[in-house]
Residue, then its C-alpha position, 0 to 999 in steps of 0.5 A: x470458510x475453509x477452502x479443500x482440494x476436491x480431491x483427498x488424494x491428490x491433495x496427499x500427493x501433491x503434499x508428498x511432491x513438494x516435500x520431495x523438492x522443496x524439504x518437508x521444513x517448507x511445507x505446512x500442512x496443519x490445521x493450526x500453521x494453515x490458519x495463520x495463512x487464511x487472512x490478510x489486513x482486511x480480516x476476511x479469511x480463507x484456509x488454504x489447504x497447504x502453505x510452502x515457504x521456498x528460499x529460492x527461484x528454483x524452489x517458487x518455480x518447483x512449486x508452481x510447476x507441481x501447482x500447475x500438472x495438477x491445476x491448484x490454486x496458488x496464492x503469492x503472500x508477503x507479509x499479509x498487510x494489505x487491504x484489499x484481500x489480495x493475500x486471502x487464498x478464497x479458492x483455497x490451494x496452496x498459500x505461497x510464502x514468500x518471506x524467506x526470500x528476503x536478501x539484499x542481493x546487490x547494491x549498486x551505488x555507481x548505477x543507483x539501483x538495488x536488486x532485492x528478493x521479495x521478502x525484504x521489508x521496505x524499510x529494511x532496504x531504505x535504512x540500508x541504502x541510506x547507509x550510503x546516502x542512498x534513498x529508495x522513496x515509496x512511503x506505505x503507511x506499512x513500510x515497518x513491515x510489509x515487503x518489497x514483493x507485495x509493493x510491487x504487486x499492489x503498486x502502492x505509493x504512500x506518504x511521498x508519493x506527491x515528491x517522488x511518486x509510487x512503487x511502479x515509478x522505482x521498478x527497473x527490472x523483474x525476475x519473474x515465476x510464470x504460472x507453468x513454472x518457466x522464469x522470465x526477466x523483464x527490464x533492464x538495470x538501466x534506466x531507460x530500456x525501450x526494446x518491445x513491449x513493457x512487460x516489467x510495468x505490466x506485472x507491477x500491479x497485477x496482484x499475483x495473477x500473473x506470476x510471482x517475483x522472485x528479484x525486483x531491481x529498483x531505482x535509487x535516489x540520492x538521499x536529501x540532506x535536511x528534512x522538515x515537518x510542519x503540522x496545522x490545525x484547521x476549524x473547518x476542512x476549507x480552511x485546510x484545503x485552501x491552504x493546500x492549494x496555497x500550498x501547491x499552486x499559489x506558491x509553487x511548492x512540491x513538498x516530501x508529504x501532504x497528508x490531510x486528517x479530517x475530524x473523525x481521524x483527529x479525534x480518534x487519535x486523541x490520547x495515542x500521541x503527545x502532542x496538544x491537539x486543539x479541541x475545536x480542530x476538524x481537520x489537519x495537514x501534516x507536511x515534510x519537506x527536503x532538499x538542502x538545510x537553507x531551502x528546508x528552512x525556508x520552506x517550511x517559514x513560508x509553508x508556516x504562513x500560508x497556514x495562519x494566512x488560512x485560519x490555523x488554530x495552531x501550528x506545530x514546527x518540528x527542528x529540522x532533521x539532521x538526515x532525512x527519517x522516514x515518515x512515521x519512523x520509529x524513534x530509535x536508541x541514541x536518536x536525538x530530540x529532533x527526530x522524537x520532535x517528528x516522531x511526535x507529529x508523524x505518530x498522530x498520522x500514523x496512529x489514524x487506523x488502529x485508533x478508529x477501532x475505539x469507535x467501533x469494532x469493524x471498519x472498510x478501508x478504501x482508497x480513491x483518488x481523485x483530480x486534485x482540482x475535485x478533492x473538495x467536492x467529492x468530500x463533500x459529498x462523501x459526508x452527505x452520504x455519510x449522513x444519509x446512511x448514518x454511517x460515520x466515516x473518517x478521511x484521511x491521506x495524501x491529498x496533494x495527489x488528490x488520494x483519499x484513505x475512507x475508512x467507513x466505520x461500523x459495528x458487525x451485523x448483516x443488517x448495517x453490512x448491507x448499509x455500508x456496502x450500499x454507501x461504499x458503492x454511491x461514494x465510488x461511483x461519485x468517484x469516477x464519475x468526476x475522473x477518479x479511481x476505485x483503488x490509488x495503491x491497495x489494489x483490487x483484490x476481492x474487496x472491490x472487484x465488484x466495482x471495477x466496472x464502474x471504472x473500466x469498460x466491458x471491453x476493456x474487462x475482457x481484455x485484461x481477462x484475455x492478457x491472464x488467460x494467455x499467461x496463466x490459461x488454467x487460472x491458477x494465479x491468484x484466481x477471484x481477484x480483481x475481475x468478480 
């Protein structure tokens, strides 16, 4: 449902303002131009009542000061790929555009950072520092065309996260809008900085409920030489989760990615890829590794046993890359065999989310995790769920980080709805109640700010609600998100 500033009137003032300051070319105001701004990957919508698309620090802190004289709504945006409604302006206001500001300011190759604005997309700024053999690590399913500024907002991890960790491990240093317009940096270019509090790990995460990043600086590693990917099939999920602790705690491997597919995921995909999947395949495990070209390939042999020594239908090796691509990278013109050899194996995984549509027209995506010690059980007793509910579900993710992507898979109707909320809602409780997390990298949101107090407790609540009200204590931030 459309959202409306109450007031008409202010509504055409504050419109006429920010065309004053920041160029009538950056404000929308059309029904037409609002409506691209009303959703994000979750397909819940909202009309913001204006959308403002600024190039500049000073054009963000223009905006959010005239947001602030009149106590509008504002709603920070990248590229509208989340899961959790972050993006969705539900109070209305004004839609924050952020993808003009998408420059590389600074690569720093002595000191290994890179300063960037937020609409710079992810993997726009790792093949850039890979041109000088550097390598900025987080991995989102989303890295084609999300942006560094909505990374950072949802601290999301990805396919890399069990090697190299998530976004919040790369933030250095932020310049940050706060909701009455003032600018702060938080961090420093180095990397150790333990002068007061930590405010640059405080805002990653926050959602756009606290202020709006303007230049992020991030840390970079120098980029692996050789990279290697191994795909199993397994009959059973057992199989496939013995092998993985085989995998990590048997053999002491830290591979680049450990990705898990279960059965409805495997078949789902069956006809968006190339390669030959065995019919009687329930689950899978897809595997990078890298470091030099002698301890990939060994890696990769050794990882190849452990798999038959757990009942692997099939086991596909792809030839080891001659420069590290990312995971799901897209095969570019000039590009050898070895990279289409990854793209193959890599397009299964990636494939996964859209493909599930041909079971059904509408899908939940969660994302839990859990100790990695607690993987198997809590599978389990999502699928008993599952079938209680009669909902079909499909988990797949990193499950050498103990991260789970449930997709609940349903056709619309209030009726089944209900159904699906009441499944989502005995899964997570399951899920904290053996230690985990409602949320790993897509955030709160409004999705699942229902269900944030299965995991925190009222006090904690209430001070996360104190700590917002004293940086943003009209609530004009990305107000409706996280605490319901």
């Amino acid at each position: 449902m459309e959202q409306k500033i109450s007031n008409s009137k202010i509504r055409t003032e504050v419109f006429e303002e920010l065309c004053d300051t920041i160029g009538r070319e950056n404000a929308l105001d059309n029904i037409e131009e609002r409506i691209c701004y009303s959703f994000d990957a979750t397909k819940e919508k909202a009309v913001p009542d204006l959308v403002v698309r600024p190039h500049t620090t000073e054009h963000v802190s223009t905006i959010v000061s005239i947001a602030n004289k009149y106590g509008i709504p504002i709603c920070p945006r990248g590229a509208g790929t989340g899961l959790s409604g972050g993006a969705v302006p539900i109070k209305g206001g004004i839609v924050l555009d952020l993808k003009n500001m998408d420059k590389i300011v600074e690569i720093n190759a002595k000191d290994l950072t890179v300063t960037v604005e937020p609409g710079v997309v992810t993997k726009d700024l790792q093949d850039e520092v890979a041109k000088i053999r550097l390598f900025y690590p987080p991995e989102p399913g989303s890295a084609g065309f999300s942006t560094i500024g909505g990374n950072v907002a949802e601290c999301t991890g990805g396919m890399t996260g069990i090697k190299y960790g998530v976004t919040r491990d790369y933030v250095l240093a932020l310049e940050i809008v706060l909701p009455d317009g003032s600018v702060i940096n938080t961090g420093r270019k180095t990397l150790r900085s333990v002068a007061g509090y930590d405010l640059t790990r405080f805002f990653v995460g926050s959602e756009g409920t606290l202020g709006v990043f303007t230049k992020i600086t991030l840390k970079l590693l120098p980029l692996p030489e050789k990279i290697g990917t191994i795909i199993s099939y397994f009959k059973n999920i057992d199989n496939a989760l013995n092998a993985t602790d085989s995998i990590l705690i048997k053999s002491h491997f830290l591979p680049r990615s450990l990705e898990f597919v279960d059965k409805t995921g495997i078949d789902a995909v069956r006809g968006f890829t190339k390669e030959d999947i065995p019919e009687e395949a329930k689950a899978l495990l897809l595997i990078d590794v890298d470091g030099n070209e002698k301890n990939v390939t060994n890696d990769i042999s050794k990882i190849e046993v452990i798999c038959k020594e757990n009942s692997a239908l099939k086991t596909s090796i792809a030839k080891v890359s001659a420069r590290p691509c990312q995971p799901g990278e897209a095969v570019r013109t000039g590009r050898s065999d070895v990279d289409d050899e990854r793209n193959a194996l890599w397009d299964i995984r990636r494939s996964i989310s859209p493909s599930l549509f041909k079971i059904a027209s509408m899908k939940f995506n969660d994302d839990f995790c859990v100790p990695r010690s607690r993987v198997r059980e809590v599978l389990k007793k999502v699928y008993e769920l599952s079938k209680t509910y009669s909902i079909q579900v499909a988990a797949f993710g990193h499950i050498g980080e103990g991260h789970i992507h449930l997709n609940v898979i349903y056709d619309n109707g209030k009726k089944i709805d209900l159904s699906v909320h009441k499944l989502v809602s005995q899964i997570l409780k399951e899920v904290v109640s053996i230690g985990g997390t409602i949320t790993s990298e897509h955030g709160v949101g409004d999705a699942k700010s229902e269900f944030v107090g299965l995991e925190l407790s009222p006090h904690e609540i209430e001070i996360m609600k104190e700590l917002k009200k004293m940086f943003d204590p009209k609530g004009i931030m990305n107000p409706g998100k996280i605490f319901a």
